[in-house]
C-alpha positions in Angstrom: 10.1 4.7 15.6 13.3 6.2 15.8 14.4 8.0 19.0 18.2 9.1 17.9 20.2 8.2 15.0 22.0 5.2 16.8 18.7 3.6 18.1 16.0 2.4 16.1 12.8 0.6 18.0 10.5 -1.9 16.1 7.1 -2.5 16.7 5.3 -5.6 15.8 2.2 -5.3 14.4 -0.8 -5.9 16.9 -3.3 -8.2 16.5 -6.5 -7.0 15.1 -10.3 -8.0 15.3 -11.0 -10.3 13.5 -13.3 -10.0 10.2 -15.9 -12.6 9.7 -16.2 -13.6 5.7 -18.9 -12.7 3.7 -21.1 -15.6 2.3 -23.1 -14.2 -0.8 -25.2 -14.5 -3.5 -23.8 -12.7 -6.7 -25.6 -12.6 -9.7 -23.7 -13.2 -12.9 -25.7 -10.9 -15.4 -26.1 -12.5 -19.0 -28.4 -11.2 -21.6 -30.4 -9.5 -19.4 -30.4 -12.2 -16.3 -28.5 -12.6 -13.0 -27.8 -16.2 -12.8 -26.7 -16.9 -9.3 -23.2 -17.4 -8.1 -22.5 -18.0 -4.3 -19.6 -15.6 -3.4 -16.9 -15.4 -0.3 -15.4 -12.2 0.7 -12.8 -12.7 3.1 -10.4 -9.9 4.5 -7.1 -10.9 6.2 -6.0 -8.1 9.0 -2.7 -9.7 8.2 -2.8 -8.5 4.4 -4.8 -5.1 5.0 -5.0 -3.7 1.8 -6.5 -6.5 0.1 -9.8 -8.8 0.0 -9.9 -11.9 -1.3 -13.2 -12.9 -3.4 -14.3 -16.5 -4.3 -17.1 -17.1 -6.8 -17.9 -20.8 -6.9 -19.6 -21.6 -10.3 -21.1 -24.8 -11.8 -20.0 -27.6 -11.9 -17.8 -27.5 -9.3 -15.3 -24.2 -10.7 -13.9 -21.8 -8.7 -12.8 -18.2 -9.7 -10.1 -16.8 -7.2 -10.0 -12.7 -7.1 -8.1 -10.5 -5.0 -9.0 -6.7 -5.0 -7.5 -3.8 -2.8 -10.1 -2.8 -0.6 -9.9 0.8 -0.9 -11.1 -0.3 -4.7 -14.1 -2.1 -3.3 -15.7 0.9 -1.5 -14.9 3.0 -3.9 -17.3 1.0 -6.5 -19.7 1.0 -3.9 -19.9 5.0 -4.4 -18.9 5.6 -8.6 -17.1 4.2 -11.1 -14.2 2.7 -10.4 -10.9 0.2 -11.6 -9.4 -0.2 -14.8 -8.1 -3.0 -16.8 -9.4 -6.1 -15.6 -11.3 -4.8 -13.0 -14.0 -2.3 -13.0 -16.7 -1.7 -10.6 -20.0 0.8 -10.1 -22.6 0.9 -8.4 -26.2 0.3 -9.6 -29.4 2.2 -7.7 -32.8 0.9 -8.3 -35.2 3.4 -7.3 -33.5 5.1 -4.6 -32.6 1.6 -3.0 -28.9 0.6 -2.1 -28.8 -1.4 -5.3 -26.0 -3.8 -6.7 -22.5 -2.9 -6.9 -21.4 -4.5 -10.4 -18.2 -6.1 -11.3 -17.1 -6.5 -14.9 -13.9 -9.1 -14.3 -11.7 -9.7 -17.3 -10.5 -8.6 -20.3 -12.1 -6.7 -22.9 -14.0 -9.3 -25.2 -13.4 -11.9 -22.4 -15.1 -10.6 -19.4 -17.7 -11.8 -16.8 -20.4 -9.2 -15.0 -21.4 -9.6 -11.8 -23.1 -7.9 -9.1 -23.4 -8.3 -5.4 -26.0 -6.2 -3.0 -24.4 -2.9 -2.2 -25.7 -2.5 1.1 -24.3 -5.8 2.2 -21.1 -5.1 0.5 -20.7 -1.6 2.4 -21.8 -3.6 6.0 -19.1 -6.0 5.4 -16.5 -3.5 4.5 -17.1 -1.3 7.4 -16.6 -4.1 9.2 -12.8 -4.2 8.0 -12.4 -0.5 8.5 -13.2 -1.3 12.3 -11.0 -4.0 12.3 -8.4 -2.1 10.2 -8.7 1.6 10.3 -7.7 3.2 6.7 -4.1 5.0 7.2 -3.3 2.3 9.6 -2.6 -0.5 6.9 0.9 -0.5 7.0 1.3 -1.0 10.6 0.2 -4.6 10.7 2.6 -5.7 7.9 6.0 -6.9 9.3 8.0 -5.4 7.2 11.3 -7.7 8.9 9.9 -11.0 7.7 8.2 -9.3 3.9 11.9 -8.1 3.4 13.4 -11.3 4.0 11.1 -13.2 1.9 12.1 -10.6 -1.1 15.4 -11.5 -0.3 15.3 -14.9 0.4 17.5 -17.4 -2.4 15.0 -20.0 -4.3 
């Protein structure tokens, strides 16, 4: 905030509830089945716009993604992404349904879905913790600006 033009004051970011992760089960749809895939969502009040997915699949792999989060509820309502990343939801019989998420490139993609009304509970979760429009509060922008700067 800036008072006069010789003054500036800086406010550090405060500290914010904590968001529990998400533990899963996705379903990785193939030919018509889901084959299950345990799945992590994990949002950092430290690094508010994003969330940070981990599908663990056999034997032993791990798939890292990181979506903005304003992109996750978004597919929880319509279509949504590009590139890489799309996502929509999916209603079966006026149930919440699965949100799907097609992951990869064209001719090189995965599908998976994850329960929708799960997905929106957990992400109202960060909203509390993290109200939208408040995101850029809680960076410090001091210590992002001198890691830009900062010689290898």
């Amino acid at each position: 905030m800036m008072s006069d033009s010789s003054r500036h004051e800086t406010t550090r970011p405060t500290a914010a509830a904590p968001v529990r992760s998400w533990h899963t089960t996705a379903r990785q749809v193939q030919g018509g089945m889901g084959l299950p895939v345990p799945a992590t969502f994990h949002y950092d009040p430290a690094d508010p716009w994003a969330v940070h997915i981990v599908f663990r699949l056999p034997p032993g792999r791990v798939v890292d993604w990181i979506f903005s989060r304003e992109l996750l509820r978004s597919g929880t309502r319509v279509l949504s992404g590009e590139g890489d990343v799309r996502l929509w939801p999916l209603r079966d019989g006026g149930r919440e349904g699965r949100v799907h998420m097609r992951l990869g490139q064209a001719g090189a993609f995965a599908v998976v879905d994850v329960d929708r009304a799960g997905l929106r509970t957990w992400l109202d979760e960060t909203y509390v913790s993290v109200p939208e429009g408040a995101e850029a509060a809680r960076i410090d922008w001091g210590a992002e600006t001198s890691q830009l700067f900062a010689r290898p």
